[in-house]
Structure formats: C-alpha cells, structure tokens
matplotlib code that plots the C-alpha trace (Angstrom):
import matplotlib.pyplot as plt

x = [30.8, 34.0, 34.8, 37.6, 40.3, 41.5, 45.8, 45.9, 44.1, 45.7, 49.0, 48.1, 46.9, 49.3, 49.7, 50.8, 54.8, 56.0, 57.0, 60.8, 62.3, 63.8, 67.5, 70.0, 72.7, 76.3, 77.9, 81.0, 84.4, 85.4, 88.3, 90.8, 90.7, 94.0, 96.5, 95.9, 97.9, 96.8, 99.1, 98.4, 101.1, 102.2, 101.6, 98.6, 99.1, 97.4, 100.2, 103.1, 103.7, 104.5, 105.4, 109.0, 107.1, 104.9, 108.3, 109.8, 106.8, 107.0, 110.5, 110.2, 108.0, 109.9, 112.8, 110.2, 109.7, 113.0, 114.2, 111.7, 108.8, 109.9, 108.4, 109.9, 112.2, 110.0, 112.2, 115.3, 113.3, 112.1, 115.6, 117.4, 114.8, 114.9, 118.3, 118.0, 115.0, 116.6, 120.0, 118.5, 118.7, 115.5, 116.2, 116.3, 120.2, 122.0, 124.2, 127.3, 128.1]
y = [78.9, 79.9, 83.1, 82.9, 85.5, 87.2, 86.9, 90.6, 89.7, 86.5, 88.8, 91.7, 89.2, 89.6, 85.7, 85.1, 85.7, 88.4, 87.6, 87.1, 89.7, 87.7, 86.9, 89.1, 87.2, 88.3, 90.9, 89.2, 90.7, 93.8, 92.9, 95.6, 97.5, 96.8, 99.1, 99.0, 98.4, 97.6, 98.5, 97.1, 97.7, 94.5, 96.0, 97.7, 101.4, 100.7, 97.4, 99.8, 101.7, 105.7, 107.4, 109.4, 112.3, 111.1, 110.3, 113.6, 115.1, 113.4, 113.8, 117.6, 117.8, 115.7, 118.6, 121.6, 120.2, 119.3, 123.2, 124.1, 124.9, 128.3, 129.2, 130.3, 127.5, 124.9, 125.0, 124.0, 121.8, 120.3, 119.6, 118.3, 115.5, 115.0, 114.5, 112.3, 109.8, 109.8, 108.9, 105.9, 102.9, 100.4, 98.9, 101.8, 102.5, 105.1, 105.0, 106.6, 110.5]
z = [105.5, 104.8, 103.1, 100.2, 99.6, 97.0, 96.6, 97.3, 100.5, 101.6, 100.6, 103.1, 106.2, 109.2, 109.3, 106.2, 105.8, 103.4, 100.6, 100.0, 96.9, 94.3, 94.5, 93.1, 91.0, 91.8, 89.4, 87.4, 89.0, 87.0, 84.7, 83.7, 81.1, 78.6, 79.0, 82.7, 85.5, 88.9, 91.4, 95.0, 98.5, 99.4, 103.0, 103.9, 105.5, 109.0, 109.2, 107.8, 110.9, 111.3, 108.6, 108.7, 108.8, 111.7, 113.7, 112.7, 114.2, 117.4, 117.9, 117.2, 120.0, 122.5, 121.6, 122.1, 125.1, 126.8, 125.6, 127.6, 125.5, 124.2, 121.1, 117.8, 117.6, 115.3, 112.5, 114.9, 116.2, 113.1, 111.3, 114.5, 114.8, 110.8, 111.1, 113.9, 112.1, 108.3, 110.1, 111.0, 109.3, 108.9, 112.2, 114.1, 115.0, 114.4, 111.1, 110.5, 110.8]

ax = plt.figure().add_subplot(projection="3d")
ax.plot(x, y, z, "-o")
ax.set_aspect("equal")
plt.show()
C-alpha cells in the first residue's frame, strides 16, 4: 500500500526538482530627470589612447635616462618633454618653432 505525501514532503524529496523562483519582470529604463543633461564621450577612455600627461611622463623618463640618470633634474626633465609632446600636432609631427 502506498503511502501519500504531504506537499511539504513531496517538496523536500531529493527526486523531485526545486522549485524555480518566480520571474522578475525587467525594471523600465530610467528616464532623465528635466533639466538634465546627459553627457556621454563619443570615444571611450580605454579606445582614446595616452593621455598628454601619460606621454609627458614617458618622455620625461626616456630624458632622465639618456642624461644619465642623475637625480635632481625632474623638473628639466619634465618641461623639455612637455615642450616636445604639446608641440605636436594630432598626428604626431612636429609643428612649427
């Protein structure tokens, strides 16, 4: 003779499946606020490249380095290769001057 269940039992017994949690429904895209204004890059950073600073800093070194590597010159250092990346133009030549 077989022996019914309770739910609660069936529920707990290793062959039945879990039960599933009820879907979620998707949250509506927040809308702005009036007065607003989203601003978005039309580029993202990581697809921008180095920054001028990034460059200045790199260039810096590579001057630290061919003077020898004598300290108390970062400052020299630092304008000679900010001269040399903001006289650039967007292509990477040097301008004028």
């Amino acid at each position: 003779m077989a022996v019914r269940k309770s739910k609660a039992e069936a529920a707990a017994s290793p062959l039945t499946a879990p039960a599933k949690p009820p879907a979620r429904k998707k949250a509506a895209p927040a809308t702005p606020k009036p007065g607003l204004v989203l601003v978005t890059a039309s580029v993202p950073a990581a697809l921008a490249g180095p920054s001028d600073e990034d460059l200045i800093r790199l260039r810096a070194y590579e001057l630290y380095e061919r003077d020898g590597a004598v300290n108390g010159c970062a400052i020299v250092h630092w304008l000679a290769a900010e001269a040399e990346i903001k006289g650039r133009d967007r292509t990477g030549v040097l301008g004028p001057g």
